[in-house]
MDAnalysis code that builds the backbone (N, CA, C; Angstrom):
import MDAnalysis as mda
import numpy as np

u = mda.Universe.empty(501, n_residues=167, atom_resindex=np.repeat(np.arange(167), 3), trajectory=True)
u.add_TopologyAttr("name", ["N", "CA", "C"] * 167)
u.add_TopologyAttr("resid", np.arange(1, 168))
u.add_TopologyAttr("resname", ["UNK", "UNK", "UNK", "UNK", "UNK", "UNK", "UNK", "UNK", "UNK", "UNK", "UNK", "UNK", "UNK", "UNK", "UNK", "UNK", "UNK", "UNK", "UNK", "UNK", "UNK", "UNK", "UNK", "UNK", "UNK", "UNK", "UNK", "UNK", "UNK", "UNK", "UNK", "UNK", "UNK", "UNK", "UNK", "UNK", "UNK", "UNK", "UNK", "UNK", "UNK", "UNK", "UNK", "UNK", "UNK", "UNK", "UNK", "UNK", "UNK", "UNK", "UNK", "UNK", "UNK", "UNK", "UNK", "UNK", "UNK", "UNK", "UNK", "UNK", "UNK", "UNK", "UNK", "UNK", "UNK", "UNK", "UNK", "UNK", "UNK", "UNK", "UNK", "UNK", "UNK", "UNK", "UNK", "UNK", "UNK", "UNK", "UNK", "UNK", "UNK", "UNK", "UNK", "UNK", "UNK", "UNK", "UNK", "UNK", "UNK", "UNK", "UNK", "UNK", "UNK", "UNK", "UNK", "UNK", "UNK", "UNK", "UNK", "UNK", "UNK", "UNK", "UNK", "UNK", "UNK", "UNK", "UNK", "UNK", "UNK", "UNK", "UNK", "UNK", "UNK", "UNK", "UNK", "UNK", "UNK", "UNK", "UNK", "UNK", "UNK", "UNK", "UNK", "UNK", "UNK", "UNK", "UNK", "UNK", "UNK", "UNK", "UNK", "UNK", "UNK", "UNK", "UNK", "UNK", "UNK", "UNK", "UNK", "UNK", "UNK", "UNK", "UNK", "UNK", "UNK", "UNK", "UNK", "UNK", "UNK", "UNK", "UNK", "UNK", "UNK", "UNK", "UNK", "UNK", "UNK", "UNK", "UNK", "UNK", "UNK", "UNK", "UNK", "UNK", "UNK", "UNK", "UNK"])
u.atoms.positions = np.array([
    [16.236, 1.146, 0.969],
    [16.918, 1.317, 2.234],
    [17.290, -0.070, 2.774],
    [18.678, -0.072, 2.921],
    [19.110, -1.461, 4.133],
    [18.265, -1.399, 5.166],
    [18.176, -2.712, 6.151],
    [17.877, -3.137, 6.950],
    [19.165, -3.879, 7.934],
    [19.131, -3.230, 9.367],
    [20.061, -4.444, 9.860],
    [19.508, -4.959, 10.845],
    [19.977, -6.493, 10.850],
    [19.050, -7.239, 11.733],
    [20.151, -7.964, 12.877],
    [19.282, -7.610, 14.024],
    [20.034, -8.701, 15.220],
    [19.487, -9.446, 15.863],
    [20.340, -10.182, 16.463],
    [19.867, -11.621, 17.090],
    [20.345, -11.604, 19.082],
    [19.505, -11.769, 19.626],
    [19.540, -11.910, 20.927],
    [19.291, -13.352, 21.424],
    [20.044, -13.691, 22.602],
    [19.599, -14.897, 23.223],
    [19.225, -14.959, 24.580],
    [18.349, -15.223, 25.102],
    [17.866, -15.438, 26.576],
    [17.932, -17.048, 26.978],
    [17.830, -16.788, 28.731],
    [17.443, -18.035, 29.707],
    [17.321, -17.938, 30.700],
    [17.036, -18.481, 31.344],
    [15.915, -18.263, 32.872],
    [15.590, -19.986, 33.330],
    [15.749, -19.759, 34.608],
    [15.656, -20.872, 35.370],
    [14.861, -21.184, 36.490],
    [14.417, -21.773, 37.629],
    [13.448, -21.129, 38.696],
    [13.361, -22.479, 39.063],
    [13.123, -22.470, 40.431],
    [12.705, -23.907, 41.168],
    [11.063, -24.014, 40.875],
    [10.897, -25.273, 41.417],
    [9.394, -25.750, 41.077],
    [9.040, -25.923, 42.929],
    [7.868, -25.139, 43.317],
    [7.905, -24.983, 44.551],
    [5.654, -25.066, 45.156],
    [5.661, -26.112, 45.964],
    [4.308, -26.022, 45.751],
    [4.125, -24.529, 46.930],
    [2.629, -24.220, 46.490],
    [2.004, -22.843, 46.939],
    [1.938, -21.587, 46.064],
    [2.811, -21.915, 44.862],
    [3.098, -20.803, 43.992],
    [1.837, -21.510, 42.797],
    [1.614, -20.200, 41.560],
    [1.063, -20.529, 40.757],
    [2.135, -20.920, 39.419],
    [1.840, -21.772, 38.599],
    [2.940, -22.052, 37.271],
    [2.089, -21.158, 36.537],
    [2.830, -20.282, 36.074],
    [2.568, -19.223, 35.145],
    [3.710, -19.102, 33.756],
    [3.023, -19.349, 32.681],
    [4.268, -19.581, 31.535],
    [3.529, -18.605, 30.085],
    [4.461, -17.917, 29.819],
    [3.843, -16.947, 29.055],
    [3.063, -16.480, 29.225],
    [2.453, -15.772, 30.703],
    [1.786, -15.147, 30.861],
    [0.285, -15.723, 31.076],
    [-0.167, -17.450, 30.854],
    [-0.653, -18.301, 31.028],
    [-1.042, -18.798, 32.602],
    [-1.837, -18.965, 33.299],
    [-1.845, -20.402, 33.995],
    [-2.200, -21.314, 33.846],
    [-1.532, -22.044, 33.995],
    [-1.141, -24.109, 33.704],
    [-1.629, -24.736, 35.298],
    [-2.387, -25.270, 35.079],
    [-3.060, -26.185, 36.251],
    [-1.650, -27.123, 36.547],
    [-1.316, -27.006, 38.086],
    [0.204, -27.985, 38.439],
    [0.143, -27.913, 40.001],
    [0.432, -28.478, 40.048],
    [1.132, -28.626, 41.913],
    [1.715, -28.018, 42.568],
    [2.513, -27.984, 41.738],
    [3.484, -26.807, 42.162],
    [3.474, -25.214, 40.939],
    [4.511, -24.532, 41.955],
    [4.754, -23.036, 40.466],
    [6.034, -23.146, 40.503],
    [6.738, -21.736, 39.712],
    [7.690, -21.415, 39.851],
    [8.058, -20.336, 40.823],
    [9.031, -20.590, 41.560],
    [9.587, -19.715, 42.860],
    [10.539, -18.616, 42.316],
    [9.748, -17.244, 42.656],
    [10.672, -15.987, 42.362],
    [10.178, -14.947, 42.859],
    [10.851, -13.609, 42.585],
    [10.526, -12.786, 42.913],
    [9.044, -12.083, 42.408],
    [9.139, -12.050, 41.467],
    [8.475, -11.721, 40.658],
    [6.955, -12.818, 40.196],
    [6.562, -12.859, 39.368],
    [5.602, -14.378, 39.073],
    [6.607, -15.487, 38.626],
    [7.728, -15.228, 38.249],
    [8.766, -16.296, 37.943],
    [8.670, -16.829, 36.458],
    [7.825, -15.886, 35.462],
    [7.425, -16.608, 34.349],
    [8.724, -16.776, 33.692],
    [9.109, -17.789, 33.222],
    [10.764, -18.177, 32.988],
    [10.609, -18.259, 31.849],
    [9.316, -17.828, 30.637],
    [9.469, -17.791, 29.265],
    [10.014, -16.309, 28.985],
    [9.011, -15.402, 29.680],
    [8.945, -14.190, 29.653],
    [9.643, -13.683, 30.048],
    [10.762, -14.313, 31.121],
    [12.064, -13.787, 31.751],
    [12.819, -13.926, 30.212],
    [13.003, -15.148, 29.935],
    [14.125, -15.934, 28.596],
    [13.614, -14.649, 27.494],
    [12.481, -14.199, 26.925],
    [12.375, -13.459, 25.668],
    [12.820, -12.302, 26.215],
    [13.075, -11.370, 27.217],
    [12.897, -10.210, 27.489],
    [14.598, -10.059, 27.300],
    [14.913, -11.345, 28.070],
    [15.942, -10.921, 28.090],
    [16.865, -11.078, 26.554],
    [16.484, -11.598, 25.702],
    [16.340, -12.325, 24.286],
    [16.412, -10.994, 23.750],
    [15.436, -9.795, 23.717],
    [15.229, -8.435, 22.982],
    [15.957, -7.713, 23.492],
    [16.334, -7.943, 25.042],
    [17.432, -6.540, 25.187],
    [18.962, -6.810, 24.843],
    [19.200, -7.944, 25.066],
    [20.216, -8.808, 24.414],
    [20.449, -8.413, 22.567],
    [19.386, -8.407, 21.996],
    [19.375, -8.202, 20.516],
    [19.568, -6.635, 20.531],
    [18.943, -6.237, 21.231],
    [19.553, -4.208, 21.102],
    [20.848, -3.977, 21.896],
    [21.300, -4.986, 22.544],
    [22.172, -4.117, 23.373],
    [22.106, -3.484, 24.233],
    [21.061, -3.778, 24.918],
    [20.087, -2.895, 26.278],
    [20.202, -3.284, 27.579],
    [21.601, -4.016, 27.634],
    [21.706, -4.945, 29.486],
    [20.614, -6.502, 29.259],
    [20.133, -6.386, 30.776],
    [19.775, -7.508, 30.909],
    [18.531, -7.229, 31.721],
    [17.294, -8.159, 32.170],
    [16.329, -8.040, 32.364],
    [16.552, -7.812, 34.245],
    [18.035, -8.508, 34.874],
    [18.077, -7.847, 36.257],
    [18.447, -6.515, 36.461],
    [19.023, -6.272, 35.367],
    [19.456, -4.679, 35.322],
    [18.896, -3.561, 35.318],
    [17.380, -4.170, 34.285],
    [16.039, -2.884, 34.693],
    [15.092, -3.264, 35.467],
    [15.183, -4.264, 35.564],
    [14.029, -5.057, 36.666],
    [14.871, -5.563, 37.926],
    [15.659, -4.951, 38.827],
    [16.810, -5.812, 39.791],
    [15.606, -6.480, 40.940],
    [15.746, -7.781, 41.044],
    [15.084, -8.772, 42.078],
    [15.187, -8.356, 43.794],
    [16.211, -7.176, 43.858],
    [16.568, -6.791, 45.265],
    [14.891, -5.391, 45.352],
    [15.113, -5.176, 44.377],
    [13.799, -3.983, 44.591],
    [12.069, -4.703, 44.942],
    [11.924, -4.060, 45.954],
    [10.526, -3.937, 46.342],
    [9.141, -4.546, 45.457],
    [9.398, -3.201, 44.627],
    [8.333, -2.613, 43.767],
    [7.658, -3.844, 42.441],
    [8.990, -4.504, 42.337],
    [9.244, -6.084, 41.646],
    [8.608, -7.230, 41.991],
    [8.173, -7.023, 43.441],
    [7.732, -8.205, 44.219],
    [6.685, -8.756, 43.439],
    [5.937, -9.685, 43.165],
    [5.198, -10.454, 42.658],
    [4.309, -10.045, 41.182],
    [5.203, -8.964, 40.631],
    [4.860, -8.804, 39.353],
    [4.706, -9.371, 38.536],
    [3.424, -9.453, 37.432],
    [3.533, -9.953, 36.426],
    [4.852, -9.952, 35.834],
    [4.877, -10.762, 34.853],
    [6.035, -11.004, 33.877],
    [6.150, -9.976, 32.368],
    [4.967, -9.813, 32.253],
    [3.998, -8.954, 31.269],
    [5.296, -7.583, 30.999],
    [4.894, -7.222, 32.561],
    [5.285, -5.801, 32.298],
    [7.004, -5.558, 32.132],
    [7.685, -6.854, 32.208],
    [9.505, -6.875, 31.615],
    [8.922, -6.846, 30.100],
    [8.668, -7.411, 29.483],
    [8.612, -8.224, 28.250],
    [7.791, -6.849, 27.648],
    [6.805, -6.156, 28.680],
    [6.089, -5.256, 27.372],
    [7.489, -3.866, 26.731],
    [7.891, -3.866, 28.473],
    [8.905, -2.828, 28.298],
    [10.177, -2.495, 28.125],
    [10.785, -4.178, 27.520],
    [11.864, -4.346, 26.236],
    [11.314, -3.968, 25.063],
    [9.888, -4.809, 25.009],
    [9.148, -4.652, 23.784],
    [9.041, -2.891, 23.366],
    [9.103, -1.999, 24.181],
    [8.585, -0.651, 24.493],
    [10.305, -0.139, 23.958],
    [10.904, -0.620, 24.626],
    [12.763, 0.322, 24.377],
    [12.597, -0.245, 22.842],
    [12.543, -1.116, 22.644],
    [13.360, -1.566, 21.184],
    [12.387, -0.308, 19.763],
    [11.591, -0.334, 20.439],
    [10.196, 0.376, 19.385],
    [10.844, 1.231, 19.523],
    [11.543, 2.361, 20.893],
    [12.080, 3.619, 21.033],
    [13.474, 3.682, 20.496],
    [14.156, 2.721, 19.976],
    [15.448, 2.797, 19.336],
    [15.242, 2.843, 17.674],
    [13.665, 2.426, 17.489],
    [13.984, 2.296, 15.921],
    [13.417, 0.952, 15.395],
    [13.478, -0.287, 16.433],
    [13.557, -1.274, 16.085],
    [12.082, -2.409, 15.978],
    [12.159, -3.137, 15.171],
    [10.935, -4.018, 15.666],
    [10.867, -5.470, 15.418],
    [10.145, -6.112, 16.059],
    [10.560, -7.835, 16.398],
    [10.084, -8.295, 15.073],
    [11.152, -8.777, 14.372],
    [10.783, -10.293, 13.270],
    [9.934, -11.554, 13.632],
    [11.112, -12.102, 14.624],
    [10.285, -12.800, 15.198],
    [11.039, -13.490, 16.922],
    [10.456, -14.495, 16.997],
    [11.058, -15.102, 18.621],
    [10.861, -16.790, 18.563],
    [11.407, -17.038, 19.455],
    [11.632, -18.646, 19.482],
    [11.777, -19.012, 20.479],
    [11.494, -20.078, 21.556],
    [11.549, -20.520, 22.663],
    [11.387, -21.633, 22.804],
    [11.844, -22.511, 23.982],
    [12.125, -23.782, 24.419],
    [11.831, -23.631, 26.108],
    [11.232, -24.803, 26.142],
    [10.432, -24.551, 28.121],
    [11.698, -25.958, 27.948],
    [11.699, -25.986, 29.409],
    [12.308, -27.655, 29.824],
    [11.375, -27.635, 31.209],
    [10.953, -28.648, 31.124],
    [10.375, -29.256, 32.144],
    [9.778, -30.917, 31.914],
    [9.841, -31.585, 33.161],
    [9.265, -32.692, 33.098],
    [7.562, -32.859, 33.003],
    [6.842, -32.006, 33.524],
    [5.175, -32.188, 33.770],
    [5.317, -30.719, 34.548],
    [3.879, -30.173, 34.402],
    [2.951, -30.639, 33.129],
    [3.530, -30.556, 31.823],
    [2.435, -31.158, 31.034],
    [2.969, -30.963, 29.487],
    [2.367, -29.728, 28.799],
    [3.183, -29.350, 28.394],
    [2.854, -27.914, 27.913],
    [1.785, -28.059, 26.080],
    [1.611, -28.886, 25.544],
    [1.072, -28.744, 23.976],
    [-0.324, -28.613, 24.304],
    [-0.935, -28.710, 25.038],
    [-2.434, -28.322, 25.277],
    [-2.606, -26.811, 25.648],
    [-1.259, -26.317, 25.820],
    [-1.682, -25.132, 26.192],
    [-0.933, -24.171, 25.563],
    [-0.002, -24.420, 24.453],
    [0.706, -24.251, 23.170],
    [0.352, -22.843, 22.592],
    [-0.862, -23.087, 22.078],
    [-1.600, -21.851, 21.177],
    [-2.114, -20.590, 21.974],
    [-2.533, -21.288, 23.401],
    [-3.013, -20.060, 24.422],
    [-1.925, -19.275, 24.295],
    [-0.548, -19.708, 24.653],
    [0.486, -19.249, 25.138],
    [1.038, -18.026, 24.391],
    [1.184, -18.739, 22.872],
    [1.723, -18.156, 21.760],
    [0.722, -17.103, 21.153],
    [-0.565, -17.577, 21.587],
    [-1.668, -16.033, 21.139],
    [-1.138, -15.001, 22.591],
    [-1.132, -14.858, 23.944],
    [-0.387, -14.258, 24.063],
    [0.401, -13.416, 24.202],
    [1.462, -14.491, 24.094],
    [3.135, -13.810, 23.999],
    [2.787, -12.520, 22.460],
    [1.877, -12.706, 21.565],
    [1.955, -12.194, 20.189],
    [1.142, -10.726, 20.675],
    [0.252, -10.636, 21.487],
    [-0.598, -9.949, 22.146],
    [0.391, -8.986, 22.488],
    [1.192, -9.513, 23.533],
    [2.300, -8.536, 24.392],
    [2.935, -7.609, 23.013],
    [3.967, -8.889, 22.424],
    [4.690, -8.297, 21.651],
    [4.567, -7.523, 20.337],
    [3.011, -7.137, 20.295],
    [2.833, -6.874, 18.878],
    [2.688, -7.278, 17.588],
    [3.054, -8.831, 17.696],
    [3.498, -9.186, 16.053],
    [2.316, -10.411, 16.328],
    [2.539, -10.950, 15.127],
    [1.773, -12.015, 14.635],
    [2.207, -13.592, 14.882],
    [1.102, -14.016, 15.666],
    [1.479, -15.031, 16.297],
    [2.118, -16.542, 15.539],
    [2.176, -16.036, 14.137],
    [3.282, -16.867, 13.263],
    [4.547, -16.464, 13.176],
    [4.771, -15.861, 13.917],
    [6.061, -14.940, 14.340],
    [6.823, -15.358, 15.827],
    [6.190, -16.641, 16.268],
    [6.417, -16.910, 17.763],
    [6.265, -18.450, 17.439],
    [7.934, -18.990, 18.259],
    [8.042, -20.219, 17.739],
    [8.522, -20.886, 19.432],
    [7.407, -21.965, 19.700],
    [7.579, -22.241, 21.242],
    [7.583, -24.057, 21.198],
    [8.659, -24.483, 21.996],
    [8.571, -25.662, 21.781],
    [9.009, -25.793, 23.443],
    [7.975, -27.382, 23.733],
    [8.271, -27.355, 25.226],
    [8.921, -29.261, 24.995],
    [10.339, -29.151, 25.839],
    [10.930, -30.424, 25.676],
    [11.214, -31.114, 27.347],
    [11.353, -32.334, 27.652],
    [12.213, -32.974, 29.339],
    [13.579, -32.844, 28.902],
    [13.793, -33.354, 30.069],
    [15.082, -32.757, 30.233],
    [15.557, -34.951, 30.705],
    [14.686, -35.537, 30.112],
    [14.897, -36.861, 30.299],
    [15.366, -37.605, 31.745],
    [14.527, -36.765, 32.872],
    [14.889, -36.965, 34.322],
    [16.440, -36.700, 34.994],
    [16.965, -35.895, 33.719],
    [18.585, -35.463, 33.929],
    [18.013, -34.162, 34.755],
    [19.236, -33.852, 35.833],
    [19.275, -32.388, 36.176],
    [17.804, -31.695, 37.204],
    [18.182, -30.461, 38.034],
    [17.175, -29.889, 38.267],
    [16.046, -29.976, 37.498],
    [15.429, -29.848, 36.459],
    [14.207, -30.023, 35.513],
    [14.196, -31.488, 35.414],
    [15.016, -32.350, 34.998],
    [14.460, -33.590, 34.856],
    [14.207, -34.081, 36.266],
    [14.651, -33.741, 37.401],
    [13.998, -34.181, 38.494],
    [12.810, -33.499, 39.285],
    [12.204, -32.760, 38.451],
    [10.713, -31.903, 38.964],
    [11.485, -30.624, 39.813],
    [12.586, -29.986, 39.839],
    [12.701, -29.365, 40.712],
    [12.544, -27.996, 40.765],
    [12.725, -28.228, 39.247],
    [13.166, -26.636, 38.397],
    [12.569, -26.743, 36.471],
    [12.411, -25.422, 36.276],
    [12.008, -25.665, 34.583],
    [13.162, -24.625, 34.485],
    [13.107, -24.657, 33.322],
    [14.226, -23.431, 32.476],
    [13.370, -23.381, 31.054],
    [13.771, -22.222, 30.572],
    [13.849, -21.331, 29.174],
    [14.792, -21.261, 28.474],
    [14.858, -21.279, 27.108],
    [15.770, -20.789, 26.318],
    [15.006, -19.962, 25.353],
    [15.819, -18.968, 24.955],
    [14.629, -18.294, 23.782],
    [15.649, -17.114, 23.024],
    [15.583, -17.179, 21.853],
    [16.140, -16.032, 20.785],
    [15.056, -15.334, 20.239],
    [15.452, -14.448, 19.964],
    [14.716, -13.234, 19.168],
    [15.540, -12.408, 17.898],
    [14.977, -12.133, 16.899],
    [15.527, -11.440, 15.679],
    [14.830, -9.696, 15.618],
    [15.468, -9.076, 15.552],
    [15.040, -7.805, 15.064],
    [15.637, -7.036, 14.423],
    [14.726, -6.104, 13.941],
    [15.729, -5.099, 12.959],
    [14.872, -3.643, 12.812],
    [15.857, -2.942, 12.445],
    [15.640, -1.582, 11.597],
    [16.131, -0.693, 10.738],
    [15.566, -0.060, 10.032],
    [15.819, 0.602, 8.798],
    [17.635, 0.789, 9.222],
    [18.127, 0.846, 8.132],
    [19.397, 0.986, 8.470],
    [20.012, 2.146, 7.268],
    [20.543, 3.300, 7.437],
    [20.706, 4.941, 6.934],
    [22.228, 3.599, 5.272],
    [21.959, 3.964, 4.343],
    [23.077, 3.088, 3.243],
    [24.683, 3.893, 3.715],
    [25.269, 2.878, 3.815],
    [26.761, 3.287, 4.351],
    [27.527, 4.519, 3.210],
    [28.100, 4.876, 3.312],
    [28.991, 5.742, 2.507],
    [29.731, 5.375, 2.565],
    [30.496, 5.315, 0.681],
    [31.988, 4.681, 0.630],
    [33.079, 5.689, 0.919],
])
């Protein structure tokens, strides 16, 4: 049996705001400040979610989660990310793997690397060699390089059985 596989891309952005907690993959990171949102603001978990519905074709993470609703208010990040993770399983489909990029100036994220990526692997089911996270500055350029803001980038691959075409 074929297999067809797709590729999604996410990103997510958020000010850096003291009183909040920095929460990144579902993690807390000892910082000064957090990220400011509706929600916990986790801007990895925003970037993958939106990464898997992007790869099915499923909208976007404001579209099932809209920031104007209530019920959203200071939610984990968990529960976007479990329940892309949840549609894609209900279409057929299942995660290869994922990839991500933090930008921020401080803290530094490699001490807290493996927490993160055990995890994100937790949420998503798969095996945490299956989750590829790299945290880079933004070289004091821009909102992130000036402490103000972090951002995400993150792709995801998935696939499923795919029925052999008829000629």
């Amino acid at each position: 049996m074929a297999h067809e596989f797709r590729c999604g891309v996410g990103y997510d952005l958020h000010r850096l705001e003291e009183g909040r907690k920095l929460i990144l993959g579902g993690v807390e990171i000892p910082f000064e400040k957090g990220l400011a949102g509706h929600s916990d603001a986790d801007i990895l978990m925003h970037a993958l979610t939106d990464a898997l519905l992007g790869a099915a074709s499923l909208g976007d993470i404001g579209e099932i989660f809209p920031p104007t609703d209530p019920q959203w208010k200071d939610v984990a990040s968990e529960v976007f990310l479990r329940h892309a993770r949840e549609l894609l399983a209900g279409y057929g489909y299942r995660i290869v793997n994922v990839d991500a990029v933090v930008i921020l100036e401080r803290p530094k994220l490699l001490p807290h690397r493996d927490k993160i990526r055990a995890n994100l692997a937790k949420i998503l089911d798969i095996e945490v060699g299956r989750i590829g996270l790299k945290a880079k500055t933004s070289e004091r350029v821009g909102p992130a390089g000036r402490g103000e803001a972090a951002e995400a980038h993150a792709v995801a691959l998935i696939a499923r059985d795919a029925p052999p075409q008829l000629m």
